[in-house]
C-alpha positions as CSV (number, residue, x, y, z in Angstrom):
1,X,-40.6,-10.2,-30.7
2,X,-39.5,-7.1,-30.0
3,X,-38.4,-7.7,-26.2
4,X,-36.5,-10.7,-27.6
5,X,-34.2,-8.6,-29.9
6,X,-33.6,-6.3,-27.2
7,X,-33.0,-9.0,-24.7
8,X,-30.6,-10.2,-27.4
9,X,-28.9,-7.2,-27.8
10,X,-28.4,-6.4,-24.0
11,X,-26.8,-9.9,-23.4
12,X,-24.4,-9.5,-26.7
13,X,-23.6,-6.0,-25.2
14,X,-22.4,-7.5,-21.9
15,X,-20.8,-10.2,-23.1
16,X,-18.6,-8.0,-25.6
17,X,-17.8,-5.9,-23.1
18,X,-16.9,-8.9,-20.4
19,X,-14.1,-10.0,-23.5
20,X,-13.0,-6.4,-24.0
21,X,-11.8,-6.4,-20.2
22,X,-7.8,-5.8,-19.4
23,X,-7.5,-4.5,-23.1
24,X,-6.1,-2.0,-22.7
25,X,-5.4,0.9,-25.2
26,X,-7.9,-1.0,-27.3
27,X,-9.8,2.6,-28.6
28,X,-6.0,4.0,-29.9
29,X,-4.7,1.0,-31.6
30,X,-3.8,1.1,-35.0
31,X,-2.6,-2.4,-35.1
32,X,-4.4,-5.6,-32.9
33,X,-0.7,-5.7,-31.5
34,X,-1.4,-2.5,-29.7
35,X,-3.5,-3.9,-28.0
36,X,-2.4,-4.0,-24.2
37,X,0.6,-1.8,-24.4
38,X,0.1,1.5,-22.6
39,X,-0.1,4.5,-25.1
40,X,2.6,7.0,-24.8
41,X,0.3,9.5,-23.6
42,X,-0.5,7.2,-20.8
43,X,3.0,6.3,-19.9
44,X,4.0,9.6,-19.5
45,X,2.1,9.2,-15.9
46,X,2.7,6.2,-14.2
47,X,0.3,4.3,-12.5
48,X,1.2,3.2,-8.8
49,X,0.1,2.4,-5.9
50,X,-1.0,4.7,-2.7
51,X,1.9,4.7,-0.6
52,X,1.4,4.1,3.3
53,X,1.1,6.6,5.6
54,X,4.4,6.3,8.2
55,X,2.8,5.7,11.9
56,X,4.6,6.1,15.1
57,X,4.4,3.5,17.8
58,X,3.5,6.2,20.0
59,X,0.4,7.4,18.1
60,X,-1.0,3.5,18.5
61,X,-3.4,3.6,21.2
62,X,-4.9,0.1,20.9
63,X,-4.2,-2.8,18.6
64,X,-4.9,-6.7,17.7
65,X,-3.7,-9.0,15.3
66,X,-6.3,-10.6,12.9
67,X,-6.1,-13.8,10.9
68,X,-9.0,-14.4,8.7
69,X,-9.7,-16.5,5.9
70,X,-11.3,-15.8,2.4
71,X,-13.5,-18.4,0.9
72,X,-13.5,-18.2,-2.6
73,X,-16.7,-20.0,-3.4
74,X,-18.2,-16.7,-1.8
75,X,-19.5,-15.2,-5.0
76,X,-18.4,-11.3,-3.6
77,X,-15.2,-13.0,-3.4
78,X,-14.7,-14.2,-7.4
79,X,-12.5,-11.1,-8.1
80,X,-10.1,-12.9,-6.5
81,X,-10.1,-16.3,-7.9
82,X,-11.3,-15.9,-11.9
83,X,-9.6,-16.3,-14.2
84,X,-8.7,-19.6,-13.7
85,X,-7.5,-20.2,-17.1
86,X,-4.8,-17.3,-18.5
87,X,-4.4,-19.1,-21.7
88,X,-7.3,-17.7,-23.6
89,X,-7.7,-14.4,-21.3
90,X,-5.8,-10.5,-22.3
91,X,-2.3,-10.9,-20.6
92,X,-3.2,-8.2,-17.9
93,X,-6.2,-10.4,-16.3
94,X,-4.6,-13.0,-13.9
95,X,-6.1,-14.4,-10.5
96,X,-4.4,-13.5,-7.9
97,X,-2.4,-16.8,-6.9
98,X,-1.2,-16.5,-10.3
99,X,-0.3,-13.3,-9.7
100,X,1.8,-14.5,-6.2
101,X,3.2,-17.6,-8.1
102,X,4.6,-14.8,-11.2
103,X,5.6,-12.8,-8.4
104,X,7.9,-15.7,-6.6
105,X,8.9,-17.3,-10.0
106,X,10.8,-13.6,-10.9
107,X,12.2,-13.4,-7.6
108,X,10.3,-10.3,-6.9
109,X,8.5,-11.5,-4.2
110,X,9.7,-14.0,-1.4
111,X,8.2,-16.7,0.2
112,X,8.1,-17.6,4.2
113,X,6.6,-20.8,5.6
114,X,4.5,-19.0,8.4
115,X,2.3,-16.1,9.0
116,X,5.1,-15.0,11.4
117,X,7.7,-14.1,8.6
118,X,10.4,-15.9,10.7
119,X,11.4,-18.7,7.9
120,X,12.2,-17.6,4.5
121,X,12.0,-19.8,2.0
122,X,15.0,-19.3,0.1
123,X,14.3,-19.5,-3.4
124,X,10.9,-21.3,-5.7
125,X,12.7,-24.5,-6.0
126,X,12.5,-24.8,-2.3
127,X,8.2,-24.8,-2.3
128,X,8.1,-26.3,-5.8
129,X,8.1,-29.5,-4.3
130,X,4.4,-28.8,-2.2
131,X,3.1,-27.1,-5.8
132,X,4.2,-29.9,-8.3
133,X,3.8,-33.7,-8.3
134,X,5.4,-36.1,-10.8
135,X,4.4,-39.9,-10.8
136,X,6.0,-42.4,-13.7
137,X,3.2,-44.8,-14.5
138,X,3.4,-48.5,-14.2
139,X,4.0,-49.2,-18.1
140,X,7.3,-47.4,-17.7
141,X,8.8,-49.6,-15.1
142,X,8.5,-52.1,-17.7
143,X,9.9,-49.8,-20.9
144,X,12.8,-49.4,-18.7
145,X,13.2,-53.0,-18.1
146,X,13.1,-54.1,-21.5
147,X,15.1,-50.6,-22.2
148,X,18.0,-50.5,-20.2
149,X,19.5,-46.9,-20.2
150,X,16.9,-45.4,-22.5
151,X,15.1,-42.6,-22.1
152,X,11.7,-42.3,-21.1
153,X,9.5,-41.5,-23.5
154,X,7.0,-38.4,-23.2
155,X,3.5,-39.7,-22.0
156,X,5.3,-41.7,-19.3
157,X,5.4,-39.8,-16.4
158,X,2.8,-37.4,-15.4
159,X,3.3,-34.3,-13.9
160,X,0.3,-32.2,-11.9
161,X,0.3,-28.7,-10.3
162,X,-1.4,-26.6,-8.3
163,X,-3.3,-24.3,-10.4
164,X,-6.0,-21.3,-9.7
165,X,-8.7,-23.5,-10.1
166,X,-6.8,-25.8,-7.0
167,X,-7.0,-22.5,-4.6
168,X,-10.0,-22.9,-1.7
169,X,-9.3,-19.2,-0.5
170,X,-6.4,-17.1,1.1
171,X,-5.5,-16.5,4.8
172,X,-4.3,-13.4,5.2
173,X,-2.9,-11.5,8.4
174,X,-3.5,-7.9,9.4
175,X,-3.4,-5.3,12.4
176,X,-6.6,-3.3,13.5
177,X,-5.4,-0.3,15.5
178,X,-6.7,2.7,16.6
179,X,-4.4,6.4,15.8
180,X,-4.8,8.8,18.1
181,X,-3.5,11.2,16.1
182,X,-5.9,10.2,13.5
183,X,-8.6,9.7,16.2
184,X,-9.8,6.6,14.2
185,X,-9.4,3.2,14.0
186,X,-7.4,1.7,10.8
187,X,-6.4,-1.4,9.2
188,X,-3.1,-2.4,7.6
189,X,-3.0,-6.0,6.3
190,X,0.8,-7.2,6.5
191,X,0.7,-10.7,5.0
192,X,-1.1,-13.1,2.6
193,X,-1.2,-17.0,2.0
194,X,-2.9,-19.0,-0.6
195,X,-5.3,-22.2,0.7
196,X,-5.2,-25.7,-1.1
197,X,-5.4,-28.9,-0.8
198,X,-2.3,-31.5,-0.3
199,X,-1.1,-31.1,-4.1
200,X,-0.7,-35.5,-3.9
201,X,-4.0,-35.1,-2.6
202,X,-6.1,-33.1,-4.6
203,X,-8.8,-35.6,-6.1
204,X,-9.5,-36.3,-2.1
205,X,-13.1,-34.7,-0.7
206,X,-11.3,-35.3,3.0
207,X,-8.1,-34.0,2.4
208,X,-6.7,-31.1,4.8
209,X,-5.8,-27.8,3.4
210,X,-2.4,-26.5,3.6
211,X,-1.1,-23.1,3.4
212,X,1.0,-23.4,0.1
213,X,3.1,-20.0,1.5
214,X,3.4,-16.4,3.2
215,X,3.9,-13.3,1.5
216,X,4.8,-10.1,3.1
217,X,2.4,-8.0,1.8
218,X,3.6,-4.7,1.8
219,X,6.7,-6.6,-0.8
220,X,3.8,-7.3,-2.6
221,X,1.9,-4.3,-3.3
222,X,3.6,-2.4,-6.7
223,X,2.7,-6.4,-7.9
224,X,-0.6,-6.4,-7.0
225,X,-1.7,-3.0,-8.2
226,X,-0.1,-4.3,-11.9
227,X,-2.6,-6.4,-12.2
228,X,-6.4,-5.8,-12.1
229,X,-9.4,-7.5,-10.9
230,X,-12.9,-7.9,-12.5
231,X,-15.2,-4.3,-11.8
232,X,-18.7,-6.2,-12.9
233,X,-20.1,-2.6,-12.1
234,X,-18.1,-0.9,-15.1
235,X,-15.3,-2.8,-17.1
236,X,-13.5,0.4,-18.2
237,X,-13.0,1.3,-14.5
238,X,-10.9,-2.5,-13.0
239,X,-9.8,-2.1,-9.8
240,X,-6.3,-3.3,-8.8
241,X,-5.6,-6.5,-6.8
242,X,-3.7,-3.8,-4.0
243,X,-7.1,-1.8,-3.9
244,X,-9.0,-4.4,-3.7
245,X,-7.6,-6.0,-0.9
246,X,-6.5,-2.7,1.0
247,X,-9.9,-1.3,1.0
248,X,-11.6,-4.7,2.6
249,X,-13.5,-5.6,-0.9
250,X,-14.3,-9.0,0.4
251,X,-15.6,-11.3,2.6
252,X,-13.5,-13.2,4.9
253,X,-14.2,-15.0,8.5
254,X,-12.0,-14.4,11.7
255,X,-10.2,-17.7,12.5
256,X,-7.3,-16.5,14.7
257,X,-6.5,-13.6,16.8
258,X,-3.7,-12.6,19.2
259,X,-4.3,-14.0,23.2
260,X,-2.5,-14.7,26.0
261,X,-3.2,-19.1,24.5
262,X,-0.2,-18.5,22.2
263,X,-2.5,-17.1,19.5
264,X,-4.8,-20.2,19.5
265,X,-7.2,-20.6,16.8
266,X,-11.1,-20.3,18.0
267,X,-11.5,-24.3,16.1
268,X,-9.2,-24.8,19.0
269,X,-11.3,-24.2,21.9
270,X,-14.5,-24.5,19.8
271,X,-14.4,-27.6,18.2
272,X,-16.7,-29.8,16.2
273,X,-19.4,-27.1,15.9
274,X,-19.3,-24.7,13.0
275,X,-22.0,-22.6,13.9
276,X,-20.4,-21.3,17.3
277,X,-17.2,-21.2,15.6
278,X,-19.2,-18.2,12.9
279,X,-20.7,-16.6,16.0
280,X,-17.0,-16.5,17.7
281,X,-16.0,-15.1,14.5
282,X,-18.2,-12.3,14.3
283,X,-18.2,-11.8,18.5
284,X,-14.6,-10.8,17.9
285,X,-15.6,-8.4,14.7
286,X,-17.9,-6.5,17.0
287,X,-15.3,-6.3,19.3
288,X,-13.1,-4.8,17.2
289,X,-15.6,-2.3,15.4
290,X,-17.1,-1.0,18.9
291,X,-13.4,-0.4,19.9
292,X,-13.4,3.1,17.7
293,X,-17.2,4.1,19.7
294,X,-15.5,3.1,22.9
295,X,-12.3,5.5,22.7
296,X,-15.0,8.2,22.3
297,X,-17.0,7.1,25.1
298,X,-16.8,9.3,28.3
């Protein structure tokens, strides 16, 4: 009987402490309304993120551009895709697509329709259209028939969006290259793109996944550090969306990488065979970690 109660206890201590997350200020409020503003002690010191180091051209040595993908149904990789639901979460806990989506609603961040930052989208209205999908049902063909000029009424049409819980994963873009005036090999990622499916296509299992958009991620990062991620090691301690994804906190394959084939994705000349496609993936991650042992290599 006894291990029960302390079983009990354990689980009602995580789970307390799993709702407490992203409150913030919550051992200095006087009022439940405090809860989640900064105190004034702690605004007195602002909170942002690590800036970038400058780097010449001349101190890269070596260099390859990397496209990989993140699967979020790779449980290292949840940080990234819960919560789904910000309704009934603290204001400060987001996903991260909802995070990119509050981002390009503001106009603080912009959009592009490739990983090669050529085409800007120019404003949300302009990619609403492959997040949103409105269909009018049949039963208001015939209100309007026998309603000429009438307004629809609510119920009629039926709008559906592209929420967290729609996301597969996120492609992202970065540069591996080695500093010579460093003497090691580094990583800067420089752009990131949320995965779904077709949003007129989402209750399809065959459906294709699209790239919704691009975001340059260096625009991104005083964003991303805003918000924080779930720490299931120590709640008090969350660690930003900007540190997360900066120090490599995740899982993600190798799909594409820079060549002389126009930057051809490896599906492209390994097709139909998953397996060998992995082993490509991780053939070119050796390649790229044994690149640091062979610059000191005599």
């Amino acid at each position: 009987m006894m291990n029960w109660k302390k079983y009990l206890f354990i689980a009602a201590t995580v789970f307390s402490v799993g709702q407490g997350f992203a409150q913030i200020n919550i051992l200095n409020a006087e009022h439940p309304e405090e809860i989640g503003t900064p105190s004034a002690e702690d605004s007195l010191s602002p909170d942002k993120p690590i800036e970038y180091g400058y780097v010449s051209d001349r101190d890269i040595l070596w260099k390859r551009d990397v496209w990989e993908f993140i699967d979020l149904d790779e449980r290292v990789n949840f940080p990234l895709y819960y919560p789904t639901d910000t309704l009934r979460i603290g204001s400060n806990r987001r996903s991260l697509y909802n995070v990119l989506l509050k981002g390009l609603k503001s106009g603080e961040l912009e959009a592009y329709t490739d990983s090669y930052f050529t085409d800007k989208i120019q404003d949300f209205d302009s990619i609403s259209y492959a997040l949103t999908k409105t269909d009018t049902l049949d039963v208001a063909f015939d209100y309007m028939n026998a309603n000429p000029g009438e307004p629809l009424p609510e119920g009629f049409v039926v709008r559906t969006d592209i929420t967290s819980s729609n996301i597969e994963g996120f492609k992202i873009r970065g540069v591996w290259y080695f500093d010579k005036r460093q003497g090691e090999l580094k990583y800067r990622l420089v752009g990131i793109a949320p995965v779904s499916k077709d949003v007129n296509f989402l209750d399809s299992e065959d459906a294709a996944f699209i790239d919704l958009f691009w975001v340059w991620y260096p625009s991104a990062r005083n964003l991303l550090h805003e918000y924080k991620a779930f720490n299931e090691r120590n709640s008090a301690t969350p660690i930003s969306f900007d540190h997360l994804l900066n120090s490599r906190r995740f899982n993600a394959v190798i799909y594409k990488v820079e060549n002389v084939y126009g930057d051809r994705e490896i599906d492209q000349y390994i097709q139909n065979n998953a397996l060998f496609q992995l082993l490509e993936s991780d053939r070119i991650k050796d390649q790229i970690r044994d690149m640091e042992q062979d610059m000191w290599t005599y």
